[in-house]
N, C-alpha and C positions, 0 to 999 in steps of 0.2 A: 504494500500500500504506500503511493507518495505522499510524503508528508513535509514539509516545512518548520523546523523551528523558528519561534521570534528571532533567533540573533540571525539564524540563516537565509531566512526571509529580507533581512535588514541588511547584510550582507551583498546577497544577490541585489538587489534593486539599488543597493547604492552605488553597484560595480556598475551597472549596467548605466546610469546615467553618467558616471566619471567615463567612459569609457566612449560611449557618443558624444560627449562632447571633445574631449579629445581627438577621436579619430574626424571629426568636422574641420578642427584645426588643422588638418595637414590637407593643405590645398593641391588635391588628386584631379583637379581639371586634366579633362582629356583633349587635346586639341588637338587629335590624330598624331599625324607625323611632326607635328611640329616641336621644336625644343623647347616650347615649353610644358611639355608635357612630364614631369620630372616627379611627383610625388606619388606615383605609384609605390616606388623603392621604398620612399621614409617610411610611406605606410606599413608597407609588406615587414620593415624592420622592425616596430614598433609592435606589430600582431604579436611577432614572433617571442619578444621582448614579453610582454605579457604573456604568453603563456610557459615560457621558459620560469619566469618567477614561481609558480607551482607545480612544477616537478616534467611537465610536458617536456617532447623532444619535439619542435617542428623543422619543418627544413623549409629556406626561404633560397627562392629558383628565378633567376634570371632567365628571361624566357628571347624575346630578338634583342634586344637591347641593356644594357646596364640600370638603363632606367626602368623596363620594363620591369615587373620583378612581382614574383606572384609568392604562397605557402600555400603547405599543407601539414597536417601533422595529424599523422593516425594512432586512435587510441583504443585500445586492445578491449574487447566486449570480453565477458563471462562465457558467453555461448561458441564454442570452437566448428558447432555444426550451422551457426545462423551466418546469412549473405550480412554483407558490408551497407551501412548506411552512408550517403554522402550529404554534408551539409554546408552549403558552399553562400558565397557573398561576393561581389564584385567590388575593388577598393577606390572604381575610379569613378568621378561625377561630371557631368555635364558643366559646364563654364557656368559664372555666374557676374552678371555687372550691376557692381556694390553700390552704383548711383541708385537703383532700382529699388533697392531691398530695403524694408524698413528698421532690419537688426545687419547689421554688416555680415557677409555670407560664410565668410570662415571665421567670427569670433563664438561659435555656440554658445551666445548669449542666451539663460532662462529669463522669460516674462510671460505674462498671463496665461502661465499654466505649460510652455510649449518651450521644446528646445530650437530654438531656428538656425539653419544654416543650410550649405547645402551639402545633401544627403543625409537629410534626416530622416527623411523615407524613402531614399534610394542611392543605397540603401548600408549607410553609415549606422543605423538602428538594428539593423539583424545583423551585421557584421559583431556589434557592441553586443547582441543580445548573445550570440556566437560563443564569442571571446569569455563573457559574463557566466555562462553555464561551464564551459570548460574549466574554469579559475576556482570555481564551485566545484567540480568533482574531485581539481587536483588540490586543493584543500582539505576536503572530506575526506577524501582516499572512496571516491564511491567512481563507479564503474558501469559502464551501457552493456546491455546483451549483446549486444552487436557491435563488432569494428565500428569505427565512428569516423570517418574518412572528414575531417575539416577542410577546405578548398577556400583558399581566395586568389580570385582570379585578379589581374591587370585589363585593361582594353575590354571593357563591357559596350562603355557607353561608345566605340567607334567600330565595333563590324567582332570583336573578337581572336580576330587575327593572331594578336599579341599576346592571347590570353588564353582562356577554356579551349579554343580551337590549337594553339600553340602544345597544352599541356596532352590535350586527347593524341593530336599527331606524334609527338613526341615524348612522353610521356605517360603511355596508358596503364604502366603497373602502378602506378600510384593507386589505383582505382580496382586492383585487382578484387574478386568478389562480391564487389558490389552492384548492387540490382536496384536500389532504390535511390533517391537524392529529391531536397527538400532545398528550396533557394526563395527566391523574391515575388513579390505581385502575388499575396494569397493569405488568406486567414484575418482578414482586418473587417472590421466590422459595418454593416450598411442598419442604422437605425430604421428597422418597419414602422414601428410603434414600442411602447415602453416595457410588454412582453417579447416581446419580438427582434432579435437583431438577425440578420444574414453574415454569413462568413465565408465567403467565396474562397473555394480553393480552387486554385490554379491547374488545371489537368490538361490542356493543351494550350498552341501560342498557333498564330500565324507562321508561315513562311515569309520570307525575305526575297525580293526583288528590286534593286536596286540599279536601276536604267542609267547610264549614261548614251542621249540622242545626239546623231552629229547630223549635222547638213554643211552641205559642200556646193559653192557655185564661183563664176567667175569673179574674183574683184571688178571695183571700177569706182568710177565717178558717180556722187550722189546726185549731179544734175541728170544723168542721162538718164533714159529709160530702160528699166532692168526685167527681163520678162523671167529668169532664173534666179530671184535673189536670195540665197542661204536663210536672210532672217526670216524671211516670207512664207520657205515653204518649209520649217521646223516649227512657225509661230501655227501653223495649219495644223500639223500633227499634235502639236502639244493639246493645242481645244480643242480635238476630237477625242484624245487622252481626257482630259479635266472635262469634258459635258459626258463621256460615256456613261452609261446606266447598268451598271454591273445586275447579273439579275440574285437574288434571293437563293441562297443554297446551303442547305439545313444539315449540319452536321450531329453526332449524337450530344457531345458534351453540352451543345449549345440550345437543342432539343431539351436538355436535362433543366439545364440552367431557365430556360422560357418555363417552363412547368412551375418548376422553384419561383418565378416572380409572379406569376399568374396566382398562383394559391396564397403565399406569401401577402401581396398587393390586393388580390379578390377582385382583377382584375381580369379582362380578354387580353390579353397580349398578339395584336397582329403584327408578325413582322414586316410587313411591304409598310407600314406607317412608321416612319421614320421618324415624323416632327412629333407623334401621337407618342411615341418611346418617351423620347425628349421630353417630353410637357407630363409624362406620368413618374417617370423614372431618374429626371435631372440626368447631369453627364453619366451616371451609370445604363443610359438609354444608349447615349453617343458609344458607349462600348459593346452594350449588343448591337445595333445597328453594323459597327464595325467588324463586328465576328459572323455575321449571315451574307456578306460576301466579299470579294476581293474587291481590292481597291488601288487605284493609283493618283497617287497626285504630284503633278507637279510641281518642282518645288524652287529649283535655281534657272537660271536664263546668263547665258553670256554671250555676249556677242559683240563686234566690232571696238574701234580705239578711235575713234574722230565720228563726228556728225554727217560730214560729206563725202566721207568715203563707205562704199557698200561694200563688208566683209565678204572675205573668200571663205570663211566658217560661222557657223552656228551653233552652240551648246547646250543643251536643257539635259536635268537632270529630273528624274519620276522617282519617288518612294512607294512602291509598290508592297505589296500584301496579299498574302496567297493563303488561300484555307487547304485546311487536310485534304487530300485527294482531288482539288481542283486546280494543282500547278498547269496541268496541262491547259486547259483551256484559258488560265491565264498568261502564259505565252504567246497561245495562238494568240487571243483578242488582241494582243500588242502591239503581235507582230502585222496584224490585220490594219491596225488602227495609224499608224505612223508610216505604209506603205512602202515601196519598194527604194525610192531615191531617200528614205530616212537611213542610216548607219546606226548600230542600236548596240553597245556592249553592254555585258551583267558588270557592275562595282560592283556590289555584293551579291552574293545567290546563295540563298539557305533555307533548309527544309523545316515545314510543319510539323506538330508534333501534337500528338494527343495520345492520354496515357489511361490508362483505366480506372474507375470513379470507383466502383463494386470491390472493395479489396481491404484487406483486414489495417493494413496502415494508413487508408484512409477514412476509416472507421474510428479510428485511437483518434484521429487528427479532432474529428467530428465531439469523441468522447471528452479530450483534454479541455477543448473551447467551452465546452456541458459547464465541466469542473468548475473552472474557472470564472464561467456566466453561464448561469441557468436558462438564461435567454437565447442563446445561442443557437443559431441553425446553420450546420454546413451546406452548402451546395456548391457544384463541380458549374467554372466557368473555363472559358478559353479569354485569351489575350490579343488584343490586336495587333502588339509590338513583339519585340523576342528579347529571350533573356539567353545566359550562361547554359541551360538545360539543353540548348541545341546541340551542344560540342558532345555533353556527356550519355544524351540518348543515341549518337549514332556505338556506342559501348553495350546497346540493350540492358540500360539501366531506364527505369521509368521515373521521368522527373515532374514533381509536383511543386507549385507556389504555395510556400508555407510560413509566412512571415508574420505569425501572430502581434493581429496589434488592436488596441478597443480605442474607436475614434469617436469623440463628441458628435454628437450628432447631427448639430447644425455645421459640421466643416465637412467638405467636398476632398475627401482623399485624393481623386483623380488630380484635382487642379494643382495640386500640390506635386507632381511627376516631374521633374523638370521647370517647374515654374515660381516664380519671386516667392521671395518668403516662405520658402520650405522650410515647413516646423513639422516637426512630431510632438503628441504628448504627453506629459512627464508621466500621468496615470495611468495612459494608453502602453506607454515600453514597461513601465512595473508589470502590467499586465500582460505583455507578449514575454518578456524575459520569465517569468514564471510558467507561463503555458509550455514557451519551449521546453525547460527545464523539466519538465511532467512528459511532454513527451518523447524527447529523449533518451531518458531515463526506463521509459516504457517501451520502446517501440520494437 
């Protein structure tokens, strides 16, 4: 039976806020290849640094670069015949401009209730809450049934390359036995009503499509008339891209997930109503909406260096999105849609993933949120973006979003993804770091 004493209780939740706010302060902006992309390392140093203080071994892995630099450090389960659990976090965040933010973005300052910075829910909060359980067992001398495979990756938030995808290609023993794995985007709380909460777990993501379009025509003179011009006929494919009407294409998870908001809400839930989602469901509509079919949008445009001169090139780039088993036809549509004189290569190209909902670990997951809040109802969602779980499913490990966290109920989790004043809060992490902690210990 889990159990908590007061000082251990006291312990965990005071580790887990020292611990987010710290790893905030180490400014892991990703700005791809650029140099200043440099605090993955400090981070990756500092993980390991903690958990070295109670008795762990981890090893910290320079993955393409000096800067790049990721950990793992596996710790030895009870049970010699159970598969390996992997519970993994990404150390790097998305850029943030401090003119914007109303708390400065790497000081983890607390006020009214929330730690803000950035990655406070993406996700510097399950890395801390990670770090917080492990510092707790090599404290206690207490011990998981299962290998406990910890992973922090480098290069989340720019394609993976440098990270999860770096570690699977070249590094697959680290991962050896393991079948399950538990990361980001899962387990956080949608207020129904004040019996009522939902807790989305993460059981599939979108695939990745990532278009670079080229057009190619003669230069010239901006006085003459140009009947082939580069910007002209990419700016034509792009609006056929951006007006396209992807149609409706119902996958199970997502199936699951519609049932769960219909009963839930007591509500019809049609999906071809988009705006009807929207106006019943706030942004968590904009998320179903985004998992019933693929999508592209275009998103950058380059083109020419003077006003009077008409480029010899054209560049637009598409973020695209692909559901389980409808890669294929979102290729064709593409390739259909931007025509034969467009030039179209993959920047990124990565596979969909959905993992099964019906299964005894995602049962515990369902049981430990019970514990924790009576209120509490799991249901199986999909993601419209991709996480770290990409690299480690092609391993036939099944990976779930599991980042236990209880949000106020007037705040809008999604908006918080990447967006000014990213807080997490302080009640919300006491409560995910103890949930983890129960099912970890359990699973």
């Amino acid at each position: 039976m889990y159990s908590l004493s007061p000082s251990q209780r006291l312990a965990l939740e005071s580790d887990v806020i020292t611990l987010t706010q710290e790893l905030i302060r180490i400014d892991t902006s990703n700005w791809g290849e650029s140099p200043e992309t440099v605090g993955e390392a400090e981070a990756a140093e500092y993980c390991a640094a903690r958990l070295r203080e109670v008795g762990w071994h981890p090893e910290v892995i320079t993955t393409s670069s000096d800067t790049r630099r990721g950990l793992v450090c596996r710790i030895p389960g009870t049970d010699p015949n159970a598969s390996a659990i992997v519970v993994h976090g990404h150390l790097d965040v998305v850029p943030a401009m401090a003119h914007e933010w109303t708390h400065p973005p790497f000081a983890a300052e607390i006020a009214d209730g929330f730690i803000w910075g950035r990655g406070a829910v993406d996700m510097k909060n399950m890395n801390a809450m990670i770090l917080s359980v492990a510092r707790h067992w090599g404290r206690e001398g207490i011990r998981p049934r299962r290998d406990t495979i910890i992973a922090f990756f480098p290069d989340e938030e720019a394609g993976m390359q440098h990270g999860s995808q770096w570690f699977v290609r070249n590094r697959p023993d680290i991962f050896d036995g393991a079948t399950e794995a538990i990361g980001e985007v899962g387990g956080f709380s949608v207020s129904v009503r004040d019996d009522l909460r939902l807790y989305p777990i993460q059981t599939a993501e979108k695939g990745i499509r990532w278009l670079r379009l080229r057009a190619a025509a003669r230069a010239g003179h901006g006085s003459m008339i140009h009947t082939d011009n580069a910007v002209t006929e990419l700016a034509r494919a792009v609006t056929r891209i951006g007006e396209h009407k992807w149609p409706i294409r119902r996958t199970k998870t997502v199936d699951q997930f519609l049932a769960s908001l219909s009963d839930a809400y007591g509500v019809e839930i049609d999906p071809a109503d988009s705006e009807g989602l929207v106006s019943k469901l706030g942004t968590l509509g904009l998320l179903v909406g985004a998992t019933m079919q693929n999508t592209a949008n275009p998103s950058m445009l380059q083109a020419g260096y003077k006003v009077n001169v008409i480029p010899s090139e054209a560049v637009a780039y598409i973020d695209g999105r692909v559901l389980p088993g409808y890669e294929h036809e979102f290729d064709a549509t593409i390739r259909e849609l931007i025509g034969q004189s467009i030039e179209m290569e993959y920047m990124s190209h990565d596979i969909a993933i959905e993992a099964p909902f019906d299964t005894l670990t995602v049962d515990l997951m369902a049981s430990v949120l019970r514990a924790e809040d009576p209120q509490a109802l799991a249901v199986p969602y999909m993601i419209s973006g991709g996480t770290d779980a990409k690299a480690l499913s092609t391993l036939e490990i099944d990976c779930y979003g599991f980042s236990p966290l209880q949000m106020p109920a007037d705040l809008d989790y999604w908006r918080l993804f990447h967006g000014v004043d990213e807080r997490v809060p302080v009640d919300g992490l006491k409560f995910g770091v103890r949930t983890l902690d129960r099912f970890m210990q359990s699973v």
